[in-house]
C-alpha positions as CSV (number, residue, x, y, z in Angstrom):
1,X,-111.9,14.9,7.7
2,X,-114.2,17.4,6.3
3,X,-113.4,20.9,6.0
4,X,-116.2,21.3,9.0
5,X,-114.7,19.5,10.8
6,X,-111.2,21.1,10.9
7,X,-112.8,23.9,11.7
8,X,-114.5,22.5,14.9
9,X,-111.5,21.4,16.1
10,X,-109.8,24.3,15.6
11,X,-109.1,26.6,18.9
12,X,-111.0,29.7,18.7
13,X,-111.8,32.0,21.5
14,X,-114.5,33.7,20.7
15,X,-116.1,29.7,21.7
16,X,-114.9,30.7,25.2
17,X,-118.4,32.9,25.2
18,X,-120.4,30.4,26.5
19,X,-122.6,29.5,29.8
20,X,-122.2,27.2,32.3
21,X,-125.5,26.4,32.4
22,X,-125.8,25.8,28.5
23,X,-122.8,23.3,28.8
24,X,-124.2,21.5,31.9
25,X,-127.1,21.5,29.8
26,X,-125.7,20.0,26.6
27,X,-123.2,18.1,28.1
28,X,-125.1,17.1,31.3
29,X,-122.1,17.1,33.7
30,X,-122.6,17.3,37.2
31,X,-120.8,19.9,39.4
32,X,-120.8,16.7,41.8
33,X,-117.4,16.5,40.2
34,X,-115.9,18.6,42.3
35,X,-116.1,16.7,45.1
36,X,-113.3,14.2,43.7
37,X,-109.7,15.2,44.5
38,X,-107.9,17.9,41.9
39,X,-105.7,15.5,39.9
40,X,-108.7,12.7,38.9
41,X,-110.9,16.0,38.2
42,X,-108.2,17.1,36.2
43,X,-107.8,13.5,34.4
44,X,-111.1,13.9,34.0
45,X,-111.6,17.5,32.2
46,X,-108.0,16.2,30.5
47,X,-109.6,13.1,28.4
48,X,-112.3,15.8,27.4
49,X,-110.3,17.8,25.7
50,X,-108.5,15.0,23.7
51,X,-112.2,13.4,23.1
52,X,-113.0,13.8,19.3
53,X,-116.9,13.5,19.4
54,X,-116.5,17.0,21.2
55,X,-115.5,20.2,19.8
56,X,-113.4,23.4,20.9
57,X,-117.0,25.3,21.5
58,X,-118.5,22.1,23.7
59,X,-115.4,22.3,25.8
60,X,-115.0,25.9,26.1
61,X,-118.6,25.6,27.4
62,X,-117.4,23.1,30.1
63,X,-114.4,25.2,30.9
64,X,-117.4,28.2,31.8
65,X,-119.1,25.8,33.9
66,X,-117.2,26.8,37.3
67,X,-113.7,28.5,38.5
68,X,-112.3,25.1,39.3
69,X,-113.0,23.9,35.5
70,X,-111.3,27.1,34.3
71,X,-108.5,26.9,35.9
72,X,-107.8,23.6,34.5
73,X,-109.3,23.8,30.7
74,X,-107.9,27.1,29.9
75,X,-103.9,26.6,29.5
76,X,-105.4,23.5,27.7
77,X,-107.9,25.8,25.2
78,X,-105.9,28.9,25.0
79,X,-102.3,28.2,25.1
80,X,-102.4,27.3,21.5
81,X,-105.1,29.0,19.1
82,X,-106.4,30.6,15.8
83,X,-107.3,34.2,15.4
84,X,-109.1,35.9,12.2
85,X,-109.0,32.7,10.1
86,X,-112.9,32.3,9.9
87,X,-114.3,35.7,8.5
88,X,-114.5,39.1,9.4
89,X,-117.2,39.2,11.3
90,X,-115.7,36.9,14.2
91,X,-112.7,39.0,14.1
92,X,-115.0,41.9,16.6
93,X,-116.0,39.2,18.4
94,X,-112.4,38.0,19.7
95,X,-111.2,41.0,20.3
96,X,-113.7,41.9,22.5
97,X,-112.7,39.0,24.3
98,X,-109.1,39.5,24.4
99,X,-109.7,42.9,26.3
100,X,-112.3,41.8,28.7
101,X,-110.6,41.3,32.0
102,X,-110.4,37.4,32.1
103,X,-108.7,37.5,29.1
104,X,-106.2,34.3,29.6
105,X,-103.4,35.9,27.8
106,X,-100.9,34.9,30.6
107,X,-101.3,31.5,28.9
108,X,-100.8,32.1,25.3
109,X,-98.0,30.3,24.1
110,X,-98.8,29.9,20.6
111,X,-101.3,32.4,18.3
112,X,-101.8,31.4,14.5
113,X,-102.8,34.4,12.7
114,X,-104.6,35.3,9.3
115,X,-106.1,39.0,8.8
116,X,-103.3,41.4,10.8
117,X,-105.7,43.7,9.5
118,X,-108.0,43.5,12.2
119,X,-105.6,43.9,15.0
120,X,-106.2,47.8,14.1
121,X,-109.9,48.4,15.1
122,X,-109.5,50.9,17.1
123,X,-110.3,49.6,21.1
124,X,-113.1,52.2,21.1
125,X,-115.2,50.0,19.0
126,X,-114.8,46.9,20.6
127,X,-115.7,48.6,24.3
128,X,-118.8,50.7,22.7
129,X,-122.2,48.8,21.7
130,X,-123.4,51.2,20.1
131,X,-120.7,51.7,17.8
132,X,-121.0,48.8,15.0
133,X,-117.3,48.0,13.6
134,X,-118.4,48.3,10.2
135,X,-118.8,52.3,10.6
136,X,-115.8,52.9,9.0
137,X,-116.1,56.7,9.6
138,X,-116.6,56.3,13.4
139,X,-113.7,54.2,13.2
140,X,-111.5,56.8,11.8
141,X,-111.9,59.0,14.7
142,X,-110.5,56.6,17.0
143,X,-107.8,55.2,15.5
144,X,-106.0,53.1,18.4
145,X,-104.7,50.0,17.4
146,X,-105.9,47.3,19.4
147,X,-102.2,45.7,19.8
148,X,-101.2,48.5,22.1
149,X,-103.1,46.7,24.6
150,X,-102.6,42.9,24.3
151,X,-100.2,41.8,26.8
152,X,-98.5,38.8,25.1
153,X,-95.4,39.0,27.1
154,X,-95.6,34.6,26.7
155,X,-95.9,34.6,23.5
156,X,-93.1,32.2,22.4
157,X,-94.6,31.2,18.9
158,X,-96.2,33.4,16.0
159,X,-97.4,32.1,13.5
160,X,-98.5,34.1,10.4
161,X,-100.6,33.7,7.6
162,X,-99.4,36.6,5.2
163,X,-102.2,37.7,3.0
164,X,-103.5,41.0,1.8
165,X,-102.0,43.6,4.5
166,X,-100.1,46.5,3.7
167,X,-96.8,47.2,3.9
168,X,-96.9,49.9,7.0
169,X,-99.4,47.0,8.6
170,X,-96.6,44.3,8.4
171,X,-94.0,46.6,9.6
172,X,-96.3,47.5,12.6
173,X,-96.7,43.9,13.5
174,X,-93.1,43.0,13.0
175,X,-92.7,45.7,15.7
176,X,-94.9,44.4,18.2
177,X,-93.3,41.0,17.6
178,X,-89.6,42.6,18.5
179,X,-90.9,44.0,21.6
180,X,-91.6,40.3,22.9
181,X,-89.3,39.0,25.0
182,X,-90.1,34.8,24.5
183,X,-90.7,35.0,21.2
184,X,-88.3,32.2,20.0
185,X,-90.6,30.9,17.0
186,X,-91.8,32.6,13.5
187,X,-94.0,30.5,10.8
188,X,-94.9,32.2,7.6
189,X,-96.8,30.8,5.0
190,X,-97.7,33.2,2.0
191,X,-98.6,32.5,-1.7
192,X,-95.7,32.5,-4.4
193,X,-96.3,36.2,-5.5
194,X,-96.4,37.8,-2.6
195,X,-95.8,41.3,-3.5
196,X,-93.1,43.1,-1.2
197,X,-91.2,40.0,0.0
198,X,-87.9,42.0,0.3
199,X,-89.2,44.7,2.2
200,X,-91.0,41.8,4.5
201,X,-87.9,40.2,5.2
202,X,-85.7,43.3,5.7
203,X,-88.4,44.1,8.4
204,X,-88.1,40.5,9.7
205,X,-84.4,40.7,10.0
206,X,-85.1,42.9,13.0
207,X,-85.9,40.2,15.1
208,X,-82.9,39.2,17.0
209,X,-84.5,36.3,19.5
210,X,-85.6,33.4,16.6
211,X,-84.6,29.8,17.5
212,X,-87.0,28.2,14.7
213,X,-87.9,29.6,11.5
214,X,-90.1,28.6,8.9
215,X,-91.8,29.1,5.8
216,X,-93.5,27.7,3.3
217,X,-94.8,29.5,-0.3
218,X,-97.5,28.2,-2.1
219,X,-99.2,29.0,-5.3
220,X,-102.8,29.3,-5.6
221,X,-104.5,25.4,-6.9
222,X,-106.8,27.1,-9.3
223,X,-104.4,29.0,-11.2
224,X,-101.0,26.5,-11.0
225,X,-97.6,27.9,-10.8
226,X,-97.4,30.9,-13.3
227,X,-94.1,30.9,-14.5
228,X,-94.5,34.1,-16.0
229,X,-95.4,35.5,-12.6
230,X,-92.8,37.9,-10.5
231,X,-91.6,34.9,-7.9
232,X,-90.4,35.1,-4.4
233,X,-86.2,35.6,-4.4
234,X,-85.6,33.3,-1.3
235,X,-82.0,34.4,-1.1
236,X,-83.7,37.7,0.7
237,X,-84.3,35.0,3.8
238,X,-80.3,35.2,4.8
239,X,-80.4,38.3,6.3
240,X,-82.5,36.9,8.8
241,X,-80.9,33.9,9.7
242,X,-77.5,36.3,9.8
243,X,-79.4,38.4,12.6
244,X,-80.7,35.3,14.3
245,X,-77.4,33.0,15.5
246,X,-79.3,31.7,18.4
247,X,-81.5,28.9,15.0
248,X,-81.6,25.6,15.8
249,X,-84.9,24.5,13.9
250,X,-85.2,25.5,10.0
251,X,-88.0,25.0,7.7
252,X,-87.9,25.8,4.0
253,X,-91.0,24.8,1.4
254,X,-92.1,25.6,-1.4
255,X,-94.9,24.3,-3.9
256,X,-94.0,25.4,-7.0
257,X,-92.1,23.1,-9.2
258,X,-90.3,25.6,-10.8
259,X,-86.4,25.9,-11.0
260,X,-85.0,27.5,-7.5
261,X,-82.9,30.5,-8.3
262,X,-81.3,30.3,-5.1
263,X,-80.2,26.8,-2.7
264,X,-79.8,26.2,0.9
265,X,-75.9,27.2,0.8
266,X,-76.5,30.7,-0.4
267,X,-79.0,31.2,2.2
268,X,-76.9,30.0,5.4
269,X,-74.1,33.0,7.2
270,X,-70.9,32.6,5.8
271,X,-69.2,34.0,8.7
272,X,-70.6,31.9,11.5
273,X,-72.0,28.4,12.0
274,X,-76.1,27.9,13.1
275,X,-76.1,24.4,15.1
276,X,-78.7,23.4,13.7
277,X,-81.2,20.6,15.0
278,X,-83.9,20.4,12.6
279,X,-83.8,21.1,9.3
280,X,-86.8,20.7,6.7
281,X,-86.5,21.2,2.8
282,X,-87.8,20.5,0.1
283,X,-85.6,18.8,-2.5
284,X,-85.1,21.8,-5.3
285,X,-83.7,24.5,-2.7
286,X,-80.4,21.7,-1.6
287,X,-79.2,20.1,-5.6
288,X,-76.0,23.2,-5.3
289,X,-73.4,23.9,-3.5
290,X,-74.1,20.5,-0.7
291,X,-70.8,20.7,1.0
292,X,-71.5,24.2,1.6
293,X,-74.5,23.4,3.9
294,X,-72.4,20.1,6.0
295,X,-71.0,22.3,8.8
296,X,-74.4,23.8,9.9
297,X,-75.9,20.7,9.8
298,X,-73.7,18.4,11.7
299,X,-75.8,18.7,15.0
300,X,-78.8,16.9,13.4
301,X,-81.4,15.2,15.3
302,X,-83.9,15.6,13.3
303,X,-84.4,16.0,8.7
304,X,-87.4,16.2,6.8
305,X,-86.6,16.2,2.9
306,X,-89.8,16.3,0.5
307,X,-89.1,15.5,-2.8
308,X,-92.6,15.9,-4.5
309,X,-92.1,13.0,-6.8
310,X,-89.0,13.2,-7.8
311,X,-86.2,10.9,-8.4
312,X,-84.2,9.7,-5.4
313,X,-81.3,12.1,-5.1
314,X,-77.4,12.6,-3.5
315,X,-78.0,14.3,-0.6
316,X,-79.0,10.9,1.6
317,X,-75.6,9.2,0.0
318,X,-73.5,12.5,0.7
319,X,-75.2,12.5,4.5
320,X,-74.0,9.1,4.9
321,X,-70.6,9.6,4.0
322,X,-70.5,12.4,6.4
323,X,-71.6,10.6,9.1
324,X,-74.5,12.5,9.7
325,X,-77.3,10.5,11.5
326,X,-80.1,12.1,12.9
327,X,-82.2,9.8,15.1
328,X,-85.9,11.4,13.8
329,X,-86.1,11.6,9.8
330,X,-89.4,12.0,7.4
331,X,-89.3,12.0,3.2
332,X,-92.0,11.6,0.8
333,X,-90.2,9.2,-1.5
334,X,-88.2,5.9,0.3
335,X,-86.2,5.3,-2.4
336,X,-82.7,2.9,-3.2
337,X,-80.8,5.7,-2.3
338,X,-82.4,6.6,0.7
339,X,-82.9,3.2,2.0
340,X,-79.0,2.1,1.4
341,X,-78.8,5.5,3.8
342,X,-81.0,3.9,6.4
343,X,-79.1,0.6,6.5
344,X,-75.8,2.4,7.8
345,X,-78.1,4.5,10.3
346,X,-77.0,3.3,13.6
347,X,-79.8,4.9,16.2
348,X,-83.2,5.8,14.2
349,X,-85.8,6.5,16.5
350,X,-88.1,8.3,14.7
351,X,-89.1,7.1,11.0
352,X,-92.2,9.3,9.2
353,X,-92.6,8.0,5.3
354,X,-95.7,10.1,3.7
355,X,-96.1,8.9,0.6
356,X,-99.1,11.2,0.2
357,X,-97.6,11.5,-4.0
358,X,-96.9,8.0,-4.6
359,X,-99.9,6.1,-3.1
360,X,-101.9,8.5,-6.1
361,X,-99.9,6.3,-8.8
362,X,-100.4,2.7,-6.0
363,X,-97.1,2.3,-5.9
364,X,-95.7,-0.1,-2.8
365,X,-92.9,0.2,-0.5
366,X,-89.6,-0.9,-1.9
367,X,-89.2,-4.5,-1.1
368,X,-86.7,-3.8,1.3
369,X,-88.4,-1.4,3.2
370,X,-89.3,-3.6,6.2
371,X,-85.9,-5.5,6.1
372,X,-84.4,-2.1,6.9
373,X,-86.9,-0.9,9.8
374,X,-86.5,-4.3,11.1
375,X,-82.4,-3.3,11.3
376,X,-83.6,-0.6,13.9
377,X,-85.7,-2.4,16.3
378,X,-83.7,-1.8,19.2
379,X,-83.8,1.5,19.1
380,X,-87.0,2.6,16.8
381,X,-89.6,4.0,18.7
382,X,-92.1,6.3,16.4
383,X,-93.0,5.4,12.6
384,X,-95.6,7.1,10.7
385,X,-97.0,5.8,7.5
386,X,-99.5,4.9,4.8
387,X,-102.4,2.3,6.0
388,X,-103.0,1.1,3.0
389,X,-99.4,0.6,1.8
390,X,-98.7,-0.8,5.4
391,X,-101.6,-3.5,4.8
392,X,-100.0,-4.0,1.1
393,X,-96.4,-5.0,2.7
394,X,-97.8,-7.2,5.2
395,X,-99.6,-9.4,2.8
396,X,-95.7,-10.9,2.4
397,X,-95.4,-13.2,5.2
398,X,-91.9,-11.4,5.1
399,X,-92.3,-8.4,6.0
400,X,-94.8,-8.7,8.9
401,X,-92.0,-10.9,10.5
402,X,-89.8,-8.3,10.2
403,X,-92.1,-5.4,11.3
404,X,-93.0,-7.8,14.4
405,X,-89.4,-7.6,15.6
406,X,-89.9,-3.9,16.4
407,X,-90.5,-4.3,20.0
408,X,-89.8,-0.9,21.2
409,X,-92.3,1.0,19.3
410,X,-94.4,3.5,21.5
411,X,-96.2,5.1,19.1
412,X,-97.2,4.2,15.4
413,X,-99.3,6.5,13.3
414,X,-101.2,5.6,10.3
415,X,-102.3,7.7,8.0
416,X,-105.3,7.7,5.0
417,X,-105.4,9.7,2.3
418,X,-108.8,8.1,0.7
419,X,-111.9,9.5,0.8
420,X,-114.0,6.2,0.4
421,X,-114.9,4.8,3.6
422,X,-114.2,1.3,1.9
423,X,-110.7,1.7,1.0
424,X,-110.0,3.0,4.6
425,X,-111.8,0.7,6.8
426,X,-110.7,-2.8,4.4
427,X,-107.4,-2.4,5.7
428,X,-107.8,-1.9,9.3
429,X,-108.0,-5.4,10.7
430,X,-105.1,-6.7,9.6
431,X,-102.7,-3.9,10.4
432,X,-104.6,-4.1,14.3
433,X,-103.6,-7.6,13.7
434,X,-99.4,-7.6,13.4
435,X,-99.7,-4.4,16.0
436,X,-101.2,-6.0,18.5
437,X,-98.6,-8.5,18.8
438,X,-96.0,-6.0,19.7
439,X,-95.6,-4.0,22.9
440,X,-99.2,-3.8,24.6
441,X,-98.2,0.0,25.7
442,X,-98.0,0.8,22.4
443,X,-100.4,3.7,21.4
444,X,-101.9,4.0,17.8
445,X,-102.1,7.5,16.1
446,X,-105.3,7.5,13.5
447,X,-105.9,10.9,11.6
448,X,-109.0,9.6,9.5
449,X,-112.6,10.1,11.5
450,X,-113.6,7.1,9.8
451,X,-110.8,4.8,10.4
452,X,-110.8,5.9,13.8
453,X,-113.6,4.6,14.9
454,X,-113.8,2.0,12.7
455,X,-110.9,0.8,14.4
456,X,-112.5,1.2,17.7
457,X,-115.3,-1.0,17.1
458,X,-112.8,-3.8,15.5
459,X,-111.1,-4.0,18.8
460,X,-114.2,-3.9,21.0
461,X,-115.9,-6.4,19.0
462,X,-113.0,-8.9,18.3
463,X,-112.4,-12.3,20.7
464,X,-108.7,-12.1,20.6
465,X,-107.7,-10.7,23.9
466,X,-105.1,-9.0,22.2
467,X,-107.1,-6.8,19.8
468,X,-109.0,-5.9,22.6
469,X,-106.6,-4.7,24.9
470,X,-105.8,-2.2,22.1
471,X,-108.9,0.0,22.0
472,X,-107.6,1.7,24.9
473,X,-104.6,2.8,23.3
474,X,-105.7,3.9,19.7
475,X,-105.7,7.7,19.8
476,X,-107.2,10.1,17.6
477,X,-105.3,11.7,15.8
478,X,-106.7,15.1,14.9
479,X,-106.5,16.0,18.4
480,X,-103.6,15.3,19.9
481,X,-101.8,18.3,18.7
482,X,-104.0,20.0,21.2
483,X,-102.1,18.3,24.4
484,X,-100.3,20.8,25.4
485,X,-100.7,21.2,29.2
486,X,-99.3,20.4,32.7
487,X,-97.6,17.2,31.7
488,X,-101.0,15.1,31.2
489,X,-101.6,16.8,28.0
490,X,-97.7,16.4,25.7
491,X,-97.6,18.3,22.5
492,X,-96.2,15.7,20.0
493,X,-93.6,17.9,18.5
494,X,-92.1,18.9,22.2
């Protein structure tokens, strides 16, 4: 999708300012509605928000139409959303909202934030029109952080996206965040030179309630990685997983392929064991010290391992000789190693394989690929994966036969990385094809706008019963990360 459209989708609450007349307008929906009972109403308002011909602002607009649509779109719209990530001048605009009386903050769950900055216009500018917020010496004579006021006592997630601020700015916020009492989740994502990143994480260590951590460094695409550059010490990271004993989900990325100065080992307490169910790495931070990390790991239901290219490595042989099997697990690279790994795996459930680096060079999945999944089809119930190498592997008579023995899948999700429409659509029908034939409840994940409906109009247009039944279970993908509500609306990763 278009960078346009990532942004429609995205949850932003200044959208929720909006009339009810201009959405019965635009989307002509009748308050006749109402007169159906609650739960098909909320059915109803449910499929909207999952719909990808409409955006966040069209919905928010629905969700203004009447109390009764409130009550149900909002833990749907604002339960999970993006503040400051779209310029400076919105940032006035949702704070204004946040302070206004209807507020919905006893439903934030989850807040993804970019500028922190902007969390410190003072509240007298927000609640004055005459003041404009780029006044900057008005502004000085009022200087109340906004912050003070947000009630976010259900805040359980933060995520942040480090930039520019200042040091006394990110120990203000780290603050606010210890004074939450659900906060159980921090993601960070920050370029490779961040300036300050001991300080950050001595500030960080503070927090005391964490049950997932994450983080992932990046280095600006223009420029590359700049070995020459001051780069992040990750070993600074321990003292927060020391202060946090309670972490059962752990995420560790970074994009720069230069040698890590530090690996997973040296990161993890040495006086105390983290039970950890998830862990996510990428390849250089685990090559030292392996043993080291075993006994934190041993409660594994879930790995992801990306190993950007590189050559298959020990830590899949050394996982299976441990006996460590967790039933969900994603890499980048399906290599001998990791394969002979899968083949002693005695309850996968959960197989992702994005191959976003190798399907650049056209390489296929290792001929024993589907053998293996096929090994699993009592128990496999989720695989995500390449459409085009998934058409590639089912040209061998083979391997479709072996694919077709995985009954129990509930939900596949294939993936394109192309952007010519061609090279998306062209594989399509045959993948519907061999999925059809498996377990009419299963539900198809497509990411790709143009795949999606694509695949839609394959199904509705096709004479085999089969492919037809299927239209009503291929769900679009950029969205569903958005059902997070009253059981009717599941986020994925729950």
């Amino acid at each position: 999708m278009s960078a346009g459209s990532t942004q429609d989708h995205s949850p932003i609450i200044s959208d929720a300012i909006f009339s009810g007349a201009e959405a019965n307008h635009v989307l002509g929906l009748p308050i006749a509605l109402l007169d159906f009972p609650v739960e098909i109403v909320r059915k109803i308002l449910i499929e909207l928000v999952i719909d990808p011909t409409l955006t966040k602002r069209r919905i928010a607009g629905i969700r203004c139409t009447c109390k009764a649509f409130d009550d149900i779109l909002a833990p749907a719209i604002f339960s999970d959303f993006r503040l400051f990530m779209y310029g400076v001048e919105n940032d006035t605009q949702q704070l204004q909202t946040w302070i206004s009386p209807n507020n919905h903050l006893h439903v934030v769950k989850r807040i993804t934030i970019k500028r922190l900055n902007s969390l410190h216009i003072p509240l007298f500018a927000l609640l004055s029109s005459a003041l404009q917020p780029d006044n900057g010496s008005a502004l000085a004579r009022f200087p109340y952080p906004v912050a003070d006021k947000l009630d976010l006592s259900q805040l359980s997630c933060f995520r942040w996206r480090i930039g520019d601020e200042s040091t006394l700015v990110r120990s203000q916020v780290v603050q606010l965040l210890s004074d939450l009492p659900q906060l159980a989740e921090l993601d960070l994502r920050m370029q490779e030179y961040l300036e300050e990143f001991e300080h950050l994480t001595h500030d960080l260590s503070k927090l005391h309630t964490l049950k997932r951590f994450s983080i992932d460094i990046y280095h600006p695409m223009s420029g590359g990685c700049q070995l020459s550059l001051p780069h992040v010490d990750l070993i600074h990271l321990g003292q927060i997983f020391r202060n946090n004993p309670d972490l059962t989900h752990l995420s560790i990325l970074r994009e720069c392929p230069m040698k890590e100065t530090s690996c997973l080992a040296d990161l993890l307490p040495e006086d105390r064991l983290l039970k950890l169910e998830h862990l996510q790495i990428s390849s250089l931070l685990i090559i030292n010290n392996l043993e080291s990390v075993l006994p934190h790991i041993r409660s594994l239901s879930s790995i992801v391992i990306w190993l950007s290219g590189q050559e298959d490595f020990s830590f899949w042989e050394l996982l299976g000789k441990e006996g460590i099997f967790p039933s969900s697990i994603a890499t980048d690279l399906p290599g001998d190693v990791f394969l002979s790994y899968l083949a002693q795996h005695p309850n996968l459930v959960r197989l992702t394989i994005d191959t976003t680096f190798i399907s650049i060079f056209g390489t296929s999945l290792k001929e024993p690929f589907m053998s293996v999944v096929a090994q699993h089809a009592r128990t496999l119930q989720y695989i995500s994966i390449d459409g085009c190498m998934l058409q590639s592997s089912f040209r061998d008579i083979e391997n479709e036969i072996h694919f077709s023995k995985c009954l129990n899948l509930k939900e596949i999700e294939v993936r394109f990385y192309s952007a010519d429409d061609h090279d998306v659509s062209s594989p399509l029908r045959p993948i519907l094809k061999v999925l059809s034939k498996l377990d009419r409840q299963l539900k198809v994940v497509i990411d790709h706008e143009t795949a999606y409906f694509t695949a839609i109009s394959v199904c509705r247009e096709d004479e085999n019963e089969l492919l037809r039944d299927m239209e009503r279970r291929i769900i679009w993908g950029a969205k569903r990360y958005t059902r997070v509500y009253a059981g009717l609306i599941m986020h994925v990763d729950e």
